[in-house]
C-alpha positions in Angstrom: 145.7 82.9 -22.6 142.1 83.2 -21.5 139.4 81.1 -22.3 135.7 81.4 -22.1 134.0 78.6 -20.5 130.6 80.4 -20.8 130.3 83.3 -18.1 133.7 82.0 -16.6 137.2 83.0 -17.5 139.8 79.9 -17.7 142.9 81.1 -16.8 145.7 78.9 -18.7 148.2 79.7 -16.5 146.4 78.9 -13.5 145.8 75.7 -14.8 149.3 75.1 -16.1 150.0 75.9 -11.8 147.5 73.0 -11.3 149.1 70.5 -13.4 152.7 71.2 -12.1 152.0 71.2 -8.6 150.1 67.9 -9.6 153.5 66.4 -11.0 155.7 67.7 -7.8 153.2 65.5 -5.5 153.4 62.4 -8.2 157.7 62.7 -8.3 157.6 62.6 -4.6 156.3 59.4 -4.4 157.6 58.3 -7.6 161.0 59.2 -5.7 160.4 56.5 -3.3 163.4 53.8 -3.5 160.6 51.2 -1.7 158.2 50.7 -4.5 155.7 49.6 -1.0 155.3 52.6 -0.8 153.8 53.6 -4.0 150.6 51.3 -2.4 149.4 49.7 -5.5 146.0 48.2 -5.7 143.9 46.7 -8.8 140.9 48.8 -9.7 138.4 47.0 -11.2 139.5 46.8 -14.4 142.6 44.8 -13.4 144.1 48.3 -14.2 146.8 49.9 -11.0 145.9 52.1 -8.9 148.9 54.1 -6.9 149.4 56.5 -3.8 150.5 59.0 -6.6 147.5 58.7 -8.7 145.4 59.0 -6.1 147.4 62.2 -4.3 147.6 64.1 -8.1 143.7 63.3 -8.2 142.9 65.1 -4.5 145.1 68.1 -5.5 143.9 68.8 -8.9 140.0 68.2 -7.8 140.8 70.2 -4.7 142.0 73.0 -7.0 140.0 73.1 -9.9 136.7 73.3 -7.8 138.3 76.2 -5.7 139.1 78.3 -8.6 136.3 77.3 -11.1 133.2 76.2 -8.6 130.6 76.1 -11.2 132.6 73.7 -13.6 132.0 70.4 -12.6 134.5 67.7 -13.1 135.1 64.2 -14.8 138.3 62.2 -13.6 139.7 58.8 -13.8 139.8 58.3 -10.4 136.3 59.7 -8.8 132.7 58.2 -9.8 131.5 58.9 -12.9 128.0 60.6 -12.2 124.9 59.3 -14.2 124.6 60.1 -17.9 121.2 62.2 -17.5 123.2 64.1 -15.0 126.1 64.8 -17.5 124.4 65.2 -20.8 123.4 68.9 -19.9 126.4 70.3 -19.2 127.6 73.0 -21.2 131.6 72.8 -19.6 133.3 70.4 -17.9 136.7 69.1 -16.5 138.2 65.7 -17.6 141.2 64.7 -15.4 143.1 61.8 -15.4 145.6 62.6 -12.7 148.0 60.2 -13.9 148.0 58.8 -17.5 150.0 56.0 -18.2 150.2 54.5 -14.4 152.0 51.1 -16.0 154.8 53.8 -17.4 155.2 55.3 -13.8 155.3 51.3 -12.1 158.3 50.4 -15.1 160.0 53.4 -14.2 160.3 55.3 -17.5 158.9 58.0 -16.8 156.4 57.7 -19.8 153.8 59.4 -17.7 151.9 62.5 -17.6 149.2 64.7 -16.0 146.6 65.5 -18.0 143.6 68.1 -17.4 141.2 69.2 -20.7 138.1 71.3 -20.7 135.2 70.3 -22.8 132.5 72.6 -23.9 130.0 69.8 -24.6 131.2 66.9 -26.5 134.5 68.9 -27.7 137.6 69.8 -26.5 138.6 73.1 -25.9 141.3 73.6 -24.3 144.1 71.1 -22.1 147.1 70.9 -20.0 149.3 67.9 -20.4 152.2 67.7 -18.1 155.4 65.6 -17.8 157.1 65.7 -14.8 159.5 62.9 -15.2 160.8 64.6 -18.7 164.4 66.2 -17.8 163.8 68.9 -18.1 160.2 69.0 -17.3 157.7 70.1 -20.4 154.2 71.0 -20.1 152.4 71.6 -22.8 149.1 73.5 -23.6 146.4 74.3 -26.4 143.0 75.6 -27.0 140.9 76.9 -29.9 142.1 80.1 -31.2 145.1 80.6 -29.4 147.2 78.0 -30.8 149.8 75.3 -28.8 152.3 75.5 -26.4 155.3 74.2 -24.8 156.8 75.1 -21.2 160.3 73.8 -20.8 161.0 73.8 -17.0 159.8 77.7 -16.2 160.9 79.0 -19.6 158.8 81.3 -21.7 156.3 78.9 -23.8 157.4 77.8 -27.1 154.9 77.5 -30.0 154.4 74.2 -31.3 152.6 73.5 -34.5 152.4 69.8 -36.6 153.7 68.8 -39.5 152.0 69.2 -43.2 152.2 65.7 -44.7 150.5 63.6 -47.5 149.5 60.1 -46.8 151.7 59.4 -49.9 155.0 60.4 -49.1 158.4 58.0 -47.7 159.7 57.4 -44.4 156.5 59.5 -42.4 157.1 59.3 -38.2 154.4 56.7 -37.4 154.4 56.4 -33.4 152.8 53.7 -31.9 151.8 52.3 -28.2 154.7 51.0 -26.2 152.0 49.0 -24.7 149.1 48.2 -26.8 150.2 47.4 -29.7 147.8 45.8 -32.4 147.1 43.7 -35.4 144.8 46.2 -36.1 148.1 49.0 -36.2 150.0 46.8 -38.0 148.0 46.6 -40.8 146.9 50.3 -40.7 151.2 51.2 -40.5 151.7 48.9 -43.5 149.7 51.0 -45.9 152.4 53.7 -45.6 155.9 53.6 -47.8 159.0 53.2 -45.2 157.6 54.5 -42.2 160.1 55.7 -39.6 158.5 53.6 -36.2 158.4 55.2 -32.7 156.6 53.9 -29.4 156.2 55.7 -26.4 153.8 55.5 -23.0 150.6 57.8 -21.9 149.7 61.1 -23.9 153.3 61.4 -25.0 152.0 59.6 -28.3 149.5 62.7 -29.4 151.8 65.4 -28.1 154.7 63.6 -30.7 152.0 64.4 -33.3 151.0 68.0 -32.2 154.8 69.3 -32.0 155.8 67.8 -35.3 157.8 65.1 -33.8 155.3 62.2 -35.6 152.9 62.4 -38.7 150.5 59.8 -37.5 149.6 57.7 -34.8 146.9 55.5 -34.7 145.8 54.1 -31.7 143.6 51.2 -32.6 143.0 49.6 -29.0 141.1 50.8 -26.4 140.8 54.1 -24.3 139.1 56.3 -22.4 138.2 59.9 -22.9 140.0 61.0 -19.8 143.2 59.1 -21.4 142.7 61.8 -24.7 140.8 65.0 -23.8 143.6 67.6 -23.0 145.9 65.7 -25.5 143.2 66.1 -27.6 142.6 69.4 -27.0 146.6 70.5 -27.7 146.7 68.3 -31.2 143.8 70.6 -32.8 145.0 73.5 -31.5 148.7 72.6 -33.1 146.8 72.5 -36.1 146.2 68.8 -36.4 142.7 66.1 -36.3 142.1 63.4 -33.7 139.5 61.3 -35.6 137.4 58.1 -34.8 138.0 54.8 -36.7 136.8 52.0 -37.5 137.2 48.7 -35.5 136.3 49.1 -31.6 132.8 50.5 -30.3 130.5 51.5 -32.6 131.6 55.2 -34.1 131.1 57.7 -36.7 134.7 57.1 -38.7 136.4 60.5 -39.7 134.7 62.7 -37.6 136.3 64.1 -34.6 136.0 62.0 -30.9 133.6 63.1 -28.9 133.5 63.0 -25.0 130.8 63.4 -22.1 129.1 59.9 -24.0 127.1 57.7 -21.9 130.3 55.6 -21.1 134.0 56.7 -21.2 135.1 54.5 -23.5 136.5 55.9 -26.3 136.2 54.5 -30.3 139.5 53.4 -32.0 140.8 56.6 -33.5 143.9 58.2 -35.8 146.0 61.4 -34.9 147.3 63.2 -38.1 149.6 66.1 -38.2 148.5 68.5 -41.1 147.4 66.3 -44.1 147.5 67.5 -47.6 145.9 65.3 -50.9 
């Protein structure tokens, strides 16, 4: 899978490389019997900061930059650069080395690397890793060449989501292991009998984009780094990531955008294939 980031060439496979080798250096530390030794700080958010996120961040930054030069990055863990510096670019990374860091301090292994390309506000194409799955899965989408799954080094799988009306019984509904809302509540409860799931990080969307879940709304906050390559993998499985009503101020049913003045994301839903 190629794709074309204006002049450049993406490899998929190189960046599938970049992810994994991200996820070997995370499980090394996550491997650590001493949780001292993961070195967790508060960022300034309150939110935790770890030796792993901040050793996935340095390899994937490291490698991206080598391979891809002229496509600047956008990640969790470096300084976001001035809007008027952003808003003109045509391509970029966003990285977040290490999505669901609470997931990797509990243990469950709810974690994930995740590394999307945007060509200006819209996703194109992303890597989402799991390296604490057993086996390992990475998964993988972009525009026009559909959505993929890697288990362990196996040939890639293709994944697609589910058709669905809003109408039917017992749809998947998947939901924040961590964040959960008033605001989700009352969104689940307009559906007949949903079947309820919760999971950590990026696992929620990736549910969604291989069929495993109709719907998940994720009415809470986030930032685009937490969604992009997520993102990315969901539309090209054939499904919609769309904003909604009810945290910054949005355009509800149209796609989220990224590379906005600020990371934070709007509340949005993630649907499968919807039918009237």
């Amino acid at each position: 899978m190629i794709i074309q980031a204006g002049a450049v060439k993406v490899l998929a496979k190189d960046v599938v490389s970049i992810a994994k080798t991200a996820g070997d250096a995370i499980m090394s530390i996550y491997a650590f019997p001493d949780t001292v030794s993961w070195d967790v700080k508060a960022k300034s958010d309150n939110s935790p900061l770890t030796a792993a996120d901040l050793a996935a961040n340095n390899l994937i930054c490291a490698s991206l930059k080598e391979k891809y030069p002229s496509i600047p990055i956008v990640s969790e863990e470096n300084k976001m650069l001035p809007y008027e510096e952003r808003s003109n670019w045509p391509f970029y990374w966003c990285v977040d080395p290490l999505d669901g860091t609470k997931e990797f301090l509990k243990r469950n292994g709810q974690f994930t690397v995740n590394i999307g390309l945007c060509q200006g506000k819209s996703p194109i194409f992303g890597v989402v890793h799991v390296p604490a799955m057993e086996p390992a899965k990475t998964y993988y989408g972009a525009k026009g060449h559909g959505a993929f799954v890697e288990i362990a080094d196996e040939p890639p799988i293709p994944i697609k989501v589910k058709e669905f009306s809003e109408k039917d019984p017992n749809l998947a509904i998947v939901a924040s292991a961590s964040h959960n809302t008033p605001e989700t509540e009352n969104f689940i409860s307009k559906y007949q009998n949903p079947t309820l799931k919760a999971l950590g990080s990026s696992l929620k969307l990736l549910m969604v984009a291989e069929g495993e879940a109709h719907v998940y709304p994720r009415l809470a906050p986030t930032c685009e780094w937490d969604t992009c390559a997520s993102h990315a993998v969901v539309e090209a499985a054939g499904g919609e990531v769309l904003q909604a009503e009810g945290g910054k101020a949005c355009q509800p049913g149209l796609p989220v955008e990224y590379n906005k003045p600020d990371a934070l994301n709007p509340f949005f839903i993630v649907y499968g294939r919807r039918r009237d």
